[in-house]
C-alpha positions as semicolon CSV with decimal commas, in nm:
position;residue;x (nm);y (nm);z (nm)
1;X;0,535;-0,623;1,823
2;X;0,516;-1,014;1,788
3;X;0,787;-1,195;1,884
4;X;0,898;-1,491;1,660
5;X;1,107;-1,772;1,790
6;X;1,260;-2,023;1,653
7;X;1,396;-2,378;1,784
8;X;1,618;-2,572;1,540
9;X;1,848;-2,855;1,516
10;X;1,654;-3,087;1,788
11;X;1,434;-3,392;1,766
12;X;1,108;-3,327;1,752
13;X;0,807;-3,578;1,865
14;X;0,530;-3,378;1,739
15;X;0,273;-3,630;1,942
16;X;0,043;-3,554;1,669
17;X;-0,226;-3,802;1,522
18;X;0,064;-3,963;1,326
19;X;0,329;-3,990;1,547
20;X;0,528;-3,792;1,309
21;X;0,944;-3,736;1,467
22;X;1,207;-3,597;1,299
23;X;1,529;-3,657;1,373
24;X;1,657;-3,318;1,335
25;X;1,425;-3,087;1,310
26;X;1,243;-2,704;1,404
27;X;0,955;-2,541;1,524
28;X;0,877;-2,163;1,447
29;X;0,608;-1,985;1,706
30;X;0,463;-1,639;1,624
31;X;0,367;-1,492;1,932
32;X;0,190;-1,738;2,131
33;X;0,117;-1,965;1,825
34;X;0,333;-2,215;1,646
35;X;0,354;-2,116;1,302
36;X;0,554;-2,424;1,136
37;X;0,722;-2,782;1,211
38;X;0,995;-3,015;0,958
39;X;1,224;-3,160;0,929
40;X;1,634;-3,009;0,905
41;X;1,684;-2,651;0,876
42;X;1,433;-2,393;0,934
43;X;1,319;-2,159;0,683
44;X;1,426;-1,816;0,679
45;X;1,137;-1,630;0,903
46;X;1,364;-1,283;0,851
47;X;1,642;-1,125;1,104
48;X;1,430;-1,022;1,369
49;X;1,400;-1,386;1,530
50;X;1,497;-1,519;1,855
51;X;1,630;-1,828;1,810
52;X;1,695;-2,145;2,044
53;X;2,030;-2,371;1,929
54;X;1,837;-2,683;1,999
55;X;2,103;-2,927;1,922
56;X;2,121;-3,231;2,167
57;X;1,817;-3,172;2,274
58;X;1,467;-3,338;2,239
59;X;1,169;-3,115;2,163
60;X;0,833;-3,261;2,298
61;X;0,498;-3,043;2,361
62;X;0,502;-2,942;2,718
63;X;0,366;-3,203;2,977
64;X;0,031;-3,197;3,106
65;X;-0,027;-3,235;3,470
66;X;-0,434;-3,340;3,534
67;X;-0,453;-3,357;3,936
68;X;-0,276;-3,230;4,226
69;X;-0,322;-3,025;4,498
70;X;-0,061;-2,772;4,529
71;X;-0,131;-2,648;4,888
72;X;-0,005;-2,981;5,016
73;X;0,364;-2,847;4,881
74;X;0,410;-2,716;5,244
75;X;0,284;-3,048;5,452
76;X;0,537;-3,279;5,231
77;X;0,718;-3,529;5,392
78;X;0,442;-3,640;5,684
79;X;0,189;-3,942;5,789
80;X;0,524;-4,114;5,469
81;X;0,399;-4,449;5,627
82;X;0,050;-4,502;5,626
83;X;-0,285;-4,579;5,470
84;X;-0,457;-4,317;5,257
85;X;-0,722;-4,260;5,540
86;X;-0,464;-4,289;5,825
87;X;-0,287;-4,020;5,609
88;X;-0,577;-3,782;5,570
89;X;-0,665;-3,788;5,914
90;X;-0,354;-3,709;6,018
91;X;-0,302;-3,408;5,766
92;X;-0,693;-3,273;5,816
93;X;-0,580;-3,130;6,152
94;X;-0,299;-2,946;5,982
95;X;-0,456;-2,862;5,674
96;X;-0,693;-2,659;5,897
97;X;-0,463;-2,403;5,960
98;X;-0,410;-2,302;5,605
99;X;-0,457;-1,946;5,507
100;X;-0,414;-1,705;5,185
101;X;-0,062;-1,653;5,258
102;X;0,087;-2,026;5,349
103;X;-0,144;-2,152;5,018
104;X;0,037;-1,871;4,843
105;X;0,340;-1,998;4,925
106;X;0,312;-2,368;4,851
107;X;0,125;-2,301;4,504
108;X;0,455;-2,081;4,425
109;X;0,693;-2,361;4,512
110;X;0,506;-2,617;4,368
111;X;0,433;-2,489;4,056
112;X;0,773;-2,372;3,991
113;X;0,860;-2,742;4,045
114;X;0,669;-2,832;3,758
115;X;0,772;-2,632;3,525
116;X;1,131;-2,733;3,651
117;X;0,996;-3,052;3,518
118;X;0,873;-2,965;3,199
119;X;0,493;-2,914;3,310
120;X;0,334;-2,593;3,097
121;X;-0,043;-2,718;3,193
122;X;-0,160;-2,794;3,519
123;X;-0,505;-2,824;3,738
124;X;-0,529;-2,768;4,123
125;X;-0,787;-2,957;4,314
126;X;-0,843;-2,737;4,607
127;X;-1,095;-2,863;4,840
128;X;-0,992;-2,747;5,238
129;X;-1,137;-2,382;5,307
130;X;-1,118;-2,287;5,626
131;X;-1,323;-2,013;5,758
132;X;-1,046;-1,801;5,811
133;X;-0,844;-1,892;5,559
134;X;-0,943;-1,568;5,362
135;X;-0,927;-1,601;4,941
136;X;-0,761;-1,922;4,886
137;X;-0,831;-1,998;4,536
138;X;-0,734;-1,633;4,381
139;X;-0,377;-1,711;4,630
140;X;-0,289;-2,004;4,408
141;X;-0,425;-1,792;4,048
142;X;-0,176;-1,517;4,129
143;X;0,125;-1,772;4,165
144;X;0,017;-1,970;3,894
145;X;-0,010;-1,604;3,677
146;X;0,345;-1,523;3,816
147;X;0,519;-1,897;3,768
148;X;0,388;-1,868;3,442
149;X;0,225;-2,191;3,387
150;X;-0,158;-2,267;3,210
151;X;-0,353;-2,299;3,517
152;X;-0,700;-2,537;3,547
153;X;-0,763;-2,488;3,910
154;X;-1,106;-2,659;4,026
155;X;-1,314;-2,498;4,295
156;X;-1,351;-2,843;4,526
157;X;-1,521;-2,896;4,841
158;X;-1,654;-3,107;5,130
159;X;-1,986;-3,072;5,327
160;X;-1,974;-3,446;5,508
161;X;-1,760;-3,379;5,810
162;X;-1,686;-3,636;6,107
163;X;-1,966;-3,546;6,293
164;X;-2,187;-3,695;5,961
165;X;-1,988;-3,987;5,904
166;X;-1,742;-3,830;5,668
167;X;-1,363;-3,865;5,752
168;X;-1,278;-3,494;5,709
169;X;-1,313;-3,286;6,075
170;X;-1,587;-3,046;6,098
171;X;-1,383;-2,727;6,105
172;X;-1,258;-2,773;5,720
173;X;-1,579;-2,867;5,570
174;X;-1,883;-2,618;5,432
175;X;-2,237;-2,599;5,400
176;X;-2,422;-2,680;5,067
177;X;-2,507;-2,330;4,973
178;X;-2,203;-2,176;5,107
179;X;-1,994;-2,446;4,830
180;X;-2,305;-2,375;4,544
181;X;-2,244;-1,978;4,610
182;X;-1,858;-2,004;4,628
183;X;-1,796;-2,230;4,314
184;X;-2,052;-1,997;4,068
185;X;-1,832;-1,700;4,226
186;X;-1,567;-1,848;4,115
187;X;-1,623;-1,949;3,745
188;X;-1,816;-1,581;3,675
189;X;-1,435;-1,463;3,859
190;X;-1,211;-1,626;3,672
191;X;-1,266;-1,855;3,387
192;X;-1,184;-1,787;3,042
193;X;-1,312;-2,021;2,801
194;X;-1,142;-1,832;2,515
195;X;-0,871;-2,058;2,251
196;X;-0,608;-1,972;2,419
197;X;-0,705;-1,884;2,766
198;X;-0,438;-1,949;3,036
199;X;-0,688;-1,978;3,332
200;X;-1,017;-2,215;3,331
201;X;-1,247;-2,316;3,608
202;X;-1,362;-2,657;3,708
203;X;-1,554;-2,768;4,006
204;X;-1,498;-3,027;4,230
205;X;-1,620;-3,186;4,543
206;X;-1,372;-3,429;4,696
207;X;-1,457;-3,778;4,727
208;X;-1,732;-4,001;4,799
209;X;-1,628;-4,034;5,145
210;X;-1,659;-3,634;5,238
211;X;-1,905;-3,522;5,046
212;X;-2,303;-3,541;5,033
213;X;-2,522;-3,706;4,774
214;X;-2,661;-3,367;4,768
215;X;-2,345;-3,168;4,673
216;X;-2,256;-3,368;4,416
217;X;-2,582;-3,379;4,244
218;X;-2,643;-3,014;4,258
219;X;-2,230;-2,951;4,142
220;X;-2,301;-3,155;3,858
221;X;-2,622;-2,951;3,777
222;X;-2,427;-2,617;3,857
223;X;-2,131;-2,681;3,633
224;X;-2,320;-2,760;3,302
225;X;-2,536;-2,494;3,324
226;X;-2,237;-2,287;3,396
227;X;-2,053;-2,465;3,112
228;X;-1,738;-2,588;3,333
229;X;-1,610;-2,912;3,386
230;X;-1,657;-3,143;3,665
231;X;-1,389;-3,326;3,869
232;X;-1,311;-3,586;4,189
233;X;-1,155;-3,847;4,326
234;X;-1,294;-4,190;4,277
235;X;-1,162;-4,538;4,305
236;X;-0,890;-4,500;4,454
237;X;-0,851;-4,721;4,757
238;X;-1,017;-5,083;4,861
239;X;-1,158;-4,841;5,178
240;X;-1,324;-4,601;4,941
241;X;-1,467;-4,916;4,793
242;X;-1,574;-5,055;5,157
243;X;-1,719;-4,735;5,249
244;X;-1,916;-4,695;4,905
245;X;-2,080;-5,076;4,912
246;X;-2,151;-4,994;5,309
247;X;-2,340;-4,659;5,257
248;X;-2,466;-4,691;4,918
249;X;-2,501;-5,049;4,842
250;X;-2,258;-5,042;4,529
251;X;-1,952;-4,919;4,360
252;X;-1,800;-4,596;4,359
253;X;-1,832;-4,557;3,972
254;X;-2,167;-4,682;3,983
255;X;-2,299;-4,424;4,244
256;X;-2,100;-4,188;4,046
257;X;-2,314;-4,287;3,730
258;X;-2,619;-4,239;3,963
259;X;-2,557;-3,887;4,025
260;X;-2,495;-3,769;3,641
261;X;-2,142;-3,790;3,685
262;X;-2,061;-3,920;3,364
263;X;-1,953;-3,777;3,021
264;X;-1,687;-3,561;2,846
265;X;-1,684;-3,311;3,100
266;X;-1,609;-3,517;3,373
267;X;-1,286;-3,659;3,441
268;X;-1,172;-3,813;3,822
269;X;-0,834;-3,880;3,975
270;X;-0,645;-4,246;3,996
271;X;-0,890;-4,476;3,890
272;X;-0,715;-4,743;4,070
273;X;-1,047;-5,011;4,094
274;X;-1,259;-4,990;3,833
275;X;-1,403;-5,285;3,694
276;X;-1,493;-5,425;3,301
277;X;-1,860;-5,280;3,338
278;X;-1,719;-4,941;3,485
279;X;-1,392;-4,913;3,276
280;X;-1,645;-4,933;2,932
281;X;-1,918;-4,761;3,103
282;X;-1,638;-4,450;3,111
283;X;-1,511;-4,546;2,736
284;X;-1,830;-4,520;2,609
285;X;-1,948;-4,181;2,811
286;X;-1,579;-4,057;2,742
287;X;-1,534;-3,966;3,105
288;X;-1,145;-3,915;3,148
289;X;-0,886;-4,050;3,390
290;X;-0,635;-3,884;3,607
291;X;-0,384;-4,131;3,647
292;X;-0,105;-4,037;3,912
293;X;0,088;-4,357;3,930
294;X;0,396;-4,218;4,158
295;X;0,113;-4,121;4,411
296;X;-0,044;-4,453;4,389
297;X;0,238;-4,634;4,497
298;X;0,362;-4,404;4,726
299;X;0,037;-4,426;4,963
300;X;-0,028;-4,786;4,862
301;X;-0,328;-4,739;4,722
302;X;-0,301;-4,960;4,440
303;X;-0,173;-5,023;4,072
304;X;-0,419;-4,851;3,824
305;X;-0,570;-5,067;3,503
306;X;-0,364;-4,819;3,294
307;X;-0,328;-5,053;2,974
308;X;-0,717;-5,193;3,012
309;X;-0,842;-4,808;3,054
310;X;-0,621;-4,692;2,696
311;X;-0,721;-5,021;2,507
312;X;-1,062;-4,934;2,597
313;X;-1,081;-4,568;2,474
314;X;-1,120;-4,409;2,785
315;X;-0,951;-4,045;2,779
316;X;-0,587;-4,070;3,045
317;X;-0,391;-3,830;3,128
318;X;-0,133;-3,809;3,391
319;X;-0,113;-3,664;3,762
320;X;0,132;-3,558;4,004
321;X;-0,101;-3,560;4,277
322;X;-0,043;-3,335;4,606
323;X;0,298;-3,289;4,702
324;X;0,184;-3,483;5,041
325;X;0,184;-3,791;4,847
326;X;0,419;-3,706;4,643
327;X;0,668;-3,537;4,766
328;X;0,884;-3,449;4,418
329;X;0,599;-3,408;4,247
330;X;0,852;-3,414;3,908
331;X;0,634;-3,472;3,610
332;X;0,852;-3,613;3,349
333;X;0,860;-3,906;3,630
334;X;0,511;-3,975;3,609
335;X;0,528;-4,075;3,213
336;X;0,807;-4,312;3,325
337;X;0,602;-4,480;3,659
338;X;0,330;-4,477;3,444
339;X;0,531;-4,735;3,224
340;X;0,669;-4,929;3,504
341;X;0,414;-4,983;3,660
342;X;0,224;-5,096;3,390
343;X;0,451;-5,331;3,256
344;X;0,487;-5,478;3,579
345;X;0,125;-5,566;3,576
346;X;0,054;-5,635;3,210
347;X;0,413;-5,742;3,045
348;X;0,668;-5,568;2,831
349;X;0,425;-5,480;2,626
350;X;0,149;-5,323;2,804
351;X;0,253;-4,948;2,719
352;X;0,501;-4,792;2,489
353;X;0,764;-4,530;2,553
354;X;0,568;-4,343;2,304
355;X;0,244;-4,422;2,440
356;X;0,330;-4,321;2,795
357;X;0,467;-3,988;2,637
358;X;0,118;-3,920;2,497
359;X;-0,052;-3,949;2,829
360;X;0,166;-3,723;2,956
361;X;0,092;-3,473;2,683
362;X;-0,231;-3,497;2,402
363;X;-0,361;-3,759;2,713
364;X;-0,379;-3,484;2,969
365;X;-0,470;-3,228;2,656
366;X;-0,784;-3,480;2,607
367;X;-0,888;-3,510;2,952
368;X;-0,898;-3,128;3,027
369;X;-1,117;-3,056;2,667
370;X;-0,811;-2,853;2,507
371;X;-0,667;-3,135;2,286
372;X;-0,705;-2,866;2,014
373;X;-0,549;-2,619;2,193
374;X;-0,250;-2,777;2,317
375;X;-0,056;-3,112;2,408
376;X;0,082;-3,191;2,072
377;X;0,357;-2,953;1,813
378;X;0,122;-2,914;1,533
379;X;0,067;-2,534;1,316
380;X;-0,206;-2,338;1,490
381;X;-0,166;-2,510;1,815
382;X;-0,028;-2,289;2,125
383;X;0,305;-2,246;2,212
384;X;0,360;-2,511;2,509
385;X;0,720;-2,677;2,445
386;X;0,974;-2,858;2,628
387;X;1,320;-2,877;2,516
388;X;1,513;-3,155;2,721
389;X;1,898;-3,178;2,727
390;X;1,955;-3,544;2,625
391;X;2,349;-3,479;2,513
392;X;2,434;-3,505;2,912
393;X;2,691;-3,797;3,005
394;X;2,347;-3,979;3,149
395;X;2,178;-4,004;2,817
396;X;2,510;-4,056;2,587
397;X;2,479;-4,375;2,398
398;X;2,080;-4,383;2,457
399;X;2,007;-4,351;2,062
400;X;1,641;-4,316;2,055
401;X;1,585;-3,937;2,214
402;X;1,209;-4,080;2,317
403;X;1,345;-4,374;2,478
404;X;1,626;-4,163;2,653
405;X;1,360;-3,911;2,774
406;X;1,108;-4,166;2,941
407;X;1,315;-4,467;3,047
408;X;1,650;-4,267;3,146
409;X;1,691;-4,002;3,395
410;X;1,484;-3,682;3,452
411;X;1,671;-3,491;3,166
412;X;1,760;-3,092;3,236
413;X;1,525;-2,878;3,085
414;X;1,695;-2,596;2,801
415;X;1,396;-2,433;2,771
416;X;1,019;-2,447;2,895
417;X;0,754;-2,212;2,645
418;X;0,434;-2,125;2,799
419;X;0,210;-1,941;2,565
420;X;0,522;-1,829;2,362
421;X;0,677;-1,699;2,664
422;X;0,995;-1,873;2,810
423;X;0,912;-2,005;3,180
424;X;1,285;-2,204;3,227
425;X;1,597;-2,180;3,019
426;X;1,895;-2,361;3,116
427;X;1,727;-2,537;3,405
428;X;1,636;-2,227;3,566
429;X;1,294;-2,131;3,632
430;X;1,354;-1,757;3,536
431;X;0,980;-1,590;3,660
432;X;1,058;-1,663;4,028
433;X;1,335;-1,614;4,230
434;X;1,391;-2,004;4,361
435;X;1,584;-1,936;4,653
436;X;1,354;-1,720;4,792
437;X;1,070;-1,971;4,723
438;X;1,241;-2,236;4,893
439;X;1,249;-2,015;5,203
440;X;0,954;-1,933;5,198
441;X;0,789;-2,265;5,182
442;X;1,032;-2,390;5,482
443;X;0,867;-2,147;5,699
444;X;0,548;-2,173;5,596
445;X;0,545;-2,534;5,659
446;X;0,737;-2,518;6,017
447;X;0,456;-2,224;6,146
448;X;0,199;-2,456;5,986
449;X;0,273;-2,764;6,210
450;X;0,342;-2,557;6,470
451;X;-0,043;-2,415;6,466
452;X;-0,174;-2,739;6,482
453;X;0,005;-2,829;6,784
């Protein structure tokens, strides 16, 4: 039997095409759908209903969360002062040691702190496989199918080891079949490409800087045949930049464009230096952005163009990035930084409260091809809410519940819906067992650092 639910007496920003809010409002979901959204009371949908009192609270559709890497959720908290590079080669050696079970663990805990923090979509960017690190990718799917969340992992890579000139050691990267094999494997495994599919495929090899021309060519040819969607980092440090102009004689968008890598299937994490001529090249391909602002300024890498890349059309969405670089990895935070930091670059102006909520939402929606699908509360949409407690003594007096949710503290969550099932009520993540999480992911990380020596 279909359940119906039913959340009344909240504000509601639907983040639709109109911006339509209601001050007091409902949303009715049949089964994994919603069914209806208005303003005051809802409509009698019959007695068998379950019904969520949401008065004081702020309704929003459920964040959207466009890059991280999850397996970094057990490394947190190391390299905390230095470069990006300086950081990855101190991490590679660790990272190295990874296995089924410790990537288990860290995908558990770190997905159950985003939906903690009202995240009901997110991607993975998993790119370290070491040779005895067993099935890595399925270890993150089953935590992500027992957290509960919509899950867009990406099968990444790296064939460009030290010995090559990359920065990543030898023992972590793979050869150029092996990664080809391993990444069809994986989309004829798991992805679903169906309306309301909770687990999709991308791939994605890692970065200019630990990759081959070769790989990414032939990933780009593999995933449109195979009718996936494409994904890595670019632009996100001056060094990248250095080491792009040194090797290839140009940008890192522009030997990006060289290699296909442009178009609606393609979106790449941070961003941070892109120029006019790259930032309209992107608009006009509509090739999305990652933007993971609370990472960028954590490793210094840089304050993204966030206000140039909206104005210009170019698909954004926001990213936690890995918990290594991010060590809360909170998601409602990243709507807020995003503000910041583009105020701070741009003026007052630069972004809205409402604006920043959309990235965080229909943005993320847009860059991951399933703004029909989900990322705003419209009828025949899926069932991804977030109902934030703003009647706390933190948000009293705040009188605009959009304003209170972005620019004042992380709010508690009353309930997080994931495909019409509830993930968190009460600010408890009610799928896992937290305490035991937490455990787990202290040991994991201390016999983690302790294998590397």
């Amino acid at each position: 039997m279909t359940t119906t639910t039913v959340i009344d007496g909240c504000a509601v920003a639907t983040v639709d095409p109109n911006g339509t809010e209601y001050r007091r409002g409902y949303v009715t979901v049949q089964g994994n759908r919603i069914t209806a959204v208005g303003a005051g009371d809802a409509p009698d949908v019959g007695a068998d209903v379950h019904r969520i009192d949401g008065r004081g609270c702020l309704l929003t559709p459920g964040l959207v969360n466009t890059h991280h890497h999850l397996y970094q959720w057990v490394t947190r908290g190391l390299a905390a002062d230095n470069t990006l590079f300086e950081w990855l080669t101190t991490l590679y050696p660790i990272w190295a040691g990874i296995d089924e079970e410790s990537v288990r663990v860290a995908a558990t805990g770190a997905l159950t702190a985003l939906a903690r923090t009202g995240c009901t979509t997110s991607t993975d960017h998993h790119y370290v496989f070491p040779r005895a690190g067993g099935d890595l990718l399925g270890a993150e799917i089953a935590a992500a199918a027992e957290v509960g969340l919509r899950f867009h992992p990406t099968r990444g890579s790296m064939d460009l080891g030290q010995s090559s000139g990359g920065l990543p050691p030898d023992e972590v990267v793979e050869t150029l079949d092996a990664i080809l094999t391993a990444s069809a494997d994986a989309v004829a495994r798991w992805h679903d490409p169906s309306f309301d599919s909770m687990l999709r495929i991308a791939l994605a090899p890692c970065s200019p800087f630990s990759v081959t021309t070769e790989l990414l060519r032939e990933s780009a040819v593999l995933a449109r045949d195979l009718g996936v969607r494409l994904h890595t980092h670019l632009a996100e440090t001056i060094d990248e930049a250095d080491f792009c102009a040194d090797k290839f004689g140009c940008t890192p968008a522009q030997y990006m464009e060289r290699l296909g890598w442009l178009g609606s299937d393609v979106w790449y994490a941070h961003g941070i230096h892109l120029d006019d001529a790259a930032i309209g090249t992107m608009a006009k391909t509509g090739t999305g952005v990652a933007h993971c602002p609370t990472s960028n300024a954590r490793i210094g890498a840089g304050t993204a163009r966030t206000a140039d890349l909206v104005s210009a059309g170019v698909p954004v969405g926001l990213g936690v990035d890995g918990a290594a670089s991010n060590e809360s990895s909170s998601m409602i935070e990243e709507p807020r930084n995003a503000l910041l930091y583009a105020r701070a670059k741009g003026g007052p102006r630069a972004i809205s409260t409402r604006k920043a909520l959309e990235l965080a939402t229909i943005g993320g929606a847009r860059v991951l091809g399933r703004e029909a699908e989900i990322g705003s509360i419209e009828p025949g949409k899926l069932a991804d809410l977030a109902l934030w407690r703003l009647d706390t003594p933190a948000h009293a007096g705040i009188d605009d519940p959009v304003t209170a949710l972005i620019l004042g503290s992380a709010p508690p969550l009353a309930a997080l819906i994931v495909n019409g099932r509830t993930v968190v009520r009460d600010g408890e993540v009610r799928t896992v067992d937290e305490e035991k999480v937490g455990g787990e992911v202290a040991r994991a990380q201390a016999a983690l650092v302790a294998k590397a020596g």
